[in-house]
N, C-alpha and C positions, 0 to 999 in steps of 0.2 A: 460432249456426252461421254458418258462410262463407259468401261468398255463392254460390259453386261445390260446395257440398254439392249431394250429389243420392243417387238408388235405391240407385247401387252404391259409396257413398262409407264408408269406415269412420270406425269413433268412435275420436277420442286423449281420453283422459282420464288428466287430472295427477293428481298422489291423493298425499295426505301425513297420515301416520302418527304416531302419538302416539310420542314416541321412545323410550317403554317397549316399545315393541312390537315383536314379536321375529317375521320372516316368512324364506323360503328363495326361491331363485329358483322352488324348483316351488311354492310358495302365491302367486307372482306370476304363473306359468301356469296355476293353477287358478281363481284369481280374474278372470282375460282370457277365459278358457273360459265360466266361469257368465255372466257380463257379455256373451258374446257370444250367447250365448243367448237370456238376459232379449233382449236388443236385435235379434236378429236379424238382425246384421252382425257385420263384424268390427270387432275393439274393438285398440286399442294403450296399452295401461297403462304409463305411467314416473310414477316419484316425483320429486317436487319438487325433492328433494336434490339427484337424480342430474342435473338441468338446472342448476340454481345452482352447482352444482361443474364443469360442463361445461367445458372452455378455449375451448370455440366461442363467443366472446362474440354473433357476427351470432344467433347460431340462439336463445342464449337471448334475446336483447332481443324476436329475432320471436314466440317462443313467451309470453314474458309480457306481451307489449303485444295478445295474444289471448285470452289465459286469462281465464275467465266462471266464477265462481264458480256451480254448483249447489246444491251442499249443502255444511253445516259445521257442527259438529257440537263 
C-alpha cells in the first residue's frame, strides 16, 4: 500500500488473465462490483495488457514500478 492510502482511499488492482479466457466489458464491471463488496471500497480493475499497450510510457513505468504482486496462480 502507498503511503497516502487511507478510510476513503480506493483499491487499483492489475489482474491478468490466462489468454484463453474469454470476458466482456460487463464481466469487468461485475467483477469491480463483487470486489467492491468483498472490500468495502471502491475497487478500479484494469488488465495488464491494457497498461503495457498504453502509448503513456510515464504512467506505465509509474504503475509498474508499484505493482505488488498478491496472488498468482
Amino acid at each position: 500500500l502507498r503511503a497516502d492510502f487511507g478510510p476513503e482511499s480506493d483499491i487499483d488492482l492489475l489482474v491478468e488473465f490466462d489468454e484463453r479466457a474469454r470476458h466482456t466489458l460487463f464481466d469487468m464491471g461485475r467483477m469491480e462490483r463483487e470486489l467492491e463488496s468483498l472490500f468495502g471500497r471502491e475497487v478500479d480493475l484494469i488488465e495488464r495488457a491494457r497498461i503495457e499497450q498504453s502509448d503513456n510510457y510515464l504512467r506505465r513505468k509509474s504503475i509498474f514500478q508499484l505493482v505488488e504482486t498478491i496472488y498468482a496462480a
